[in-house]
N, C-alpha and C positions, 0 to 999 in steps of 0.2 A: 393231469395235463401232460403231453408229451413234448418235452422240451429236445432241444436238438444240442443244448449249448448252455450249463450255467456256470455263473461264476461264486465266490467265496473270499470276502471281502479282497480281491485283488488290489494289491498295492507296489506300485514301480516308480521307485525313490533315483534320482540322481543327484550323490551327493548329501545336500542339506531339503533339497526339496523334492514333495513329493507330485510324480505327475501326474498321478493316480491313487488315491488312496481310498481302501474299501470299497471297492467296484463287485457289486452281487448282483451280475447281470441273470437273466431269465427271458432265454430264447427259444420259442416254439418250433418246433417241428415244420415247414411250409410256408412263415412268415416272408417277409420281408420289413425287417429291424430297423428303422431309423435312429441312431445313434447322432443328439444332437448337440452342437456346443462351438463356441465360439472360437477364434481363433488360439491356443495354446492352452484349451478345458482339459484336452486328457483326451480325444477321441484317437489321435492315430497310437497314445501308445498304447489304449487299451487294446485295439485292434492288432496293432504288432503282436502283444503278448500274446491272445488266444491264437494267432495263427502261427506261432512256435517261432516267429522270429528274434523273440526278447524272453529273457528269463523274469518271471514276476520278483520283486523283493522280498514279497508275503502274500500268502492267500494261496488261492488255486481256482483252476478253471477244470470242466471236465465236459469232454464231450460222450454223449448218450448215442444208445442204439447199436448200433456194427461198427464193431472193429475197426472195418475199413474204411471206416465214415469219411474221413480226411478234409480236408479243408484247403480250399483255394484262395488264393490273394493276389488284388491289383491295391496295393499300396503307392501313394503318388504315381509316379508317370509309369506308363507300359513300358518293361524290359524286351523292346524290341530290337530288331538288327534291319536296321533302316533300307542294306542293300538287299532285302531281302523279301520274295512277296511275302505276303498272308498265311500263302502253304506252306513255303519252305518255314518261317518261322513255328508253323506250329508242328511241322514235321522233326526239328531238331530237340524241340521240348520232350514231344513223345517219345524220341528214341532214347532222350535221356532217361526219360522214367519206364522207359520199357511196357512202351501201349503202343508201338506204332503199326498201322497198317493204313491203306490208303484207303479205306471206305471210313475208316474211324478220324483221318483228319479231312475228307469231306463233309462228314457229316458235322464235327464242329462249325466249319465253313457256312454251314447251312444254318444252324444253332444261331449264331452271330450277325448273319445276314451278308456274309461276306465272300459267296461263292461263287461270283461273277466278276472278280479281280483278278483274276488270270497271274502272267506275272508280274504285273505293275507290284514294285518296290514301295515297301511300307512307310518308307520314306518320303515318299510323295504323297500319301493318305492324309484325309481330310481329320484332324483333330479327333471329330468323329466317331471315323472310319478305325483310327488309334486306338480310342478308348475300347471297341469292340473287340479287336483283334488283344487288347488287353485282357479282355473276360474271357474269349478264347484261350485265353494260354491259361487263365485261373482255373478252366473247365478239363485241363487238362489231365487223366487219372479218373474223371468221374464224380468230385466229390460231393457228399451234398449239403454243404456249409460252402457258400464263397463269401470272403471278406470284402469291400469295395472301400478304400478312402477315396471319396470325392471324385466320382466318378463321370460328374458331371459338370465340373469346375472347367470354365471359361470354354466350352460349347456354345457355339448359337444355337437359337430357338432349333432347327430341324436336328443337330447332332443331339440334343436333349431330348427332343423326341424317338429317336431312334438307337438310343441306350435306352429308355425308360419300355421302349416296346420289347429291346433284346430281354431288360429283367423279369417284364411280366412275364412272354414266354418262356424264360428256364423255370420259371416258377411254375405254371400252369400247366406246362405239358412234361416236365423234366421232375417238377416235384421237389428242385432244388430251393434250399433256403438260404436267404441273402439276408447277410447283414453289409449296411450303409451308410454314411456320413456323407454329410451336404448341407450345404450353406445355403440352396436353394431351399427356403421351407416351402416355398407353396407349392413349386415341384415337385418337393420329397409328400408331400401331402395325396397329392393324385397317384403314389405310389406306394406307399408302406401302408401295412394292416399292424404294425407294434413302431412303438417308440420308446427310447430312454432319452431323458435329457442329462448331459454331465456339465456339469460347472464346477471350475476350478478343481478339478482332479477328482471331485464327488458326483457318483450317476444321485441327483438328486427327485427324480421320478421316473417310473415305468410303467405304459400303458396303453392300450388297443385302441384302433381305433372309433369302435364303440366307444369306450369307454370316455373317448375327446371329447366325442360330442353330447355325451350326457354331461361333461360337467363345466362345459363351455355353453351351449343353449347359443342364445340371440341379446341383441341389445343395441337400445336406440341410439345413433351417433347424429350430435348438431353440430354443423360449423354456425358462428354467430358471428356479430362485428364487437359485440360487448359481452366477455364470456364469464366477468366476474360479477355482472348485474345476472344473468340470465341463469348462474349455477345457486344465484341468492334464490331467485325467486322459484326456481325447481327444489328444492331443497324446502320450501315455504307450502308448496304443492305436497309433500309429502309422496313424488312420484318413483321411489325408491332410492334406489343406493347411484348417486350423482358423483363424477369426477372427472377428471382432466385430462387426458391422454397425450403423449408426447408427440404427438402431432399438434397438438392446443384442439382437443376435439373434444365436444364433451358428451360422455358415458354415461345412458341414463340403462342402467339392469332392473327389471321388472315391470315397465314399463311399455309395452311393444301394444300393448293395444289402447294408446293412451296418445298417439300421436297427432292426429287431430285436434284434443286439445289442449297439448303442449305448444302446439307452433300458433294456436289462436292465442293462448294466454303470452306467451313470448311477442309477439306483433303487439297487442293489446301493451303490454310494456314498455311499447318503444323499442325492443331489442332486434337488430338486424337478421333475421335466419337465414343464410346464405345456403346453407342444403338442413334437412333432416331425414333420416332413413332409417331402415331395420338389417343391422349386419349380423351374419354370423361372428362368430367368435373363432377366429382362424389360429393353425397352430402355430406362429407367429405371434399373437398377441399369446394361447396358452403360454410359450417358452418362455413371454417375457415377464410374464405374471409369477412363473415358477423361480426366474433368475433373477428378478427385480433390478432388470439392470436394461440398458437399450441393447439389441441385435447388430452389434459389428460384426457381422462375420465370421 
């Protein structure tokens, strides 16, 4: 398999504690990585480390393929210069790293979607418009590794669409591989092909997203008005593996073709069925099943 990016138990201690420890990441060549975890898991500093901003404590990371592979980073907010358009800003990047020509920062312009800004000041850019012109400047050099912390934190619905369109196309036509953090699952969902999940400083699973959906499948969800009579008498049914969800919903697994007469026998009980359905198994419930913990962010 041709990975772009692994790591070797990575571990970045501050102090007494670590905020990362033993991180053996395994990223493919073309992917786009979902790196997932809640607020203070380990996602930005694993990120910091592999893009050379933070020295590990232990371990190692190594990136594959050419030499000149290099690696781009929009870590928290875009390092922009507010009085400044789109071009100019990404024309002072280039000259610092010595790529500059003006076909080479239109064509970024063009990558990003942001070639119609003329000189309006980046300053007055739409959240957005921001975040783009941040992967612009990460694109800058060529590399084909970019890092993204949360790249789509506190966008409205159209600016999350229009990051989510900029990544598919560096991926698709650029060939670039993106690793990502996001607190959006369901978003990050309609966009990564790999996922790690980290909790508490540990990547505690890694895996495609094939691989989700094989071992997520389907499973019947009842709202009820009585959910401690109705999980008795499921449970009495022998209709599989029966429990509770932190919503107060209850999880019937192996069951899916059994719902007609689940919801007769429930009625027939006296028990309220206020909905029954057949849901996927989303990577939201996967992460939470992994972290055994609820999704704060």
């Amino acid at each position: 398999m041709d990975y772009i990016l692994t790591s070797d138990k990575l571990t970045k201690t501050y102090g007494q504690k670590n905020a990362a420890k033993d991180v053996s990441l395994h990223i493919r060549q073309g992917d786009i990585y979902g790196l997932i975890g809640r607020n203070g898991a380990g996602k930005t500093t694993v990120m910091r480390v592999i893009s050379g901003l933070s020295k590990p404590s232990s371990g190692s990371y190594q990136l594959h393929g050419d030499n000149k592979i290099g690696v781009g980073v929009l870590i928290e907010s875009p390092g922009i210069y507010p009085n400044m358009s789109a071009e100019e800003n990404l024309r002072l990047k280039c000259i610092a790293l010595g790529c500059y020509s003006k076909e080479y920062v239109k064509r970024l312009l063009e990558i990003v979607g942001l070639e119609n800004t003329g000189k309006k000041n980046a300053g007055s850019f739409s959240l957005g418009m921001r975040q783009r012109l941040g992967i612009g400047l990460a694109l800058v050099g060529d590399p084909k590794l970019i890092v993204l912390d949360e790249p789509i934190n506190g966008l409205d619905p159209q600016g999350i669409v229009e990051v989510r369109k900029t990544l598919e196309r560096l991926r698709d036509e650029k060939g670039i591989t993106i690793m990502i953090s996001s607190h959006i699952l369901d978003e990050l969902s309609k966009l990564a092909t790999a996922y790690g999940i980290i909790h508490e400083g540990r990547l505690l699973d890694e895996f495609t997203t094939e691989e989700l959906a094989e071992r997520c499948g389907q499973y019947v969800n009842i709202r009820t008005d009585n959910n401690d009579r109705a999980v008795a008498l499921l449970r009495q049914m022998n209709c599989g593996s029966v429990s509770v969800d932190h919503e107060n919903c209850i999880r019937v697994e192996g069951a899916i073709d059994n719902t007609v007469a689940i919801n007769k026998a429930l009625v027939d009980a006296g028990v309220g069925v206020k909905e029954i359905f057949i849901k996927n198994i989303s990577l939201e419930d996967y992460y939470l099943s992994v972290t055994g913990g609820n999704h704060n962010g």
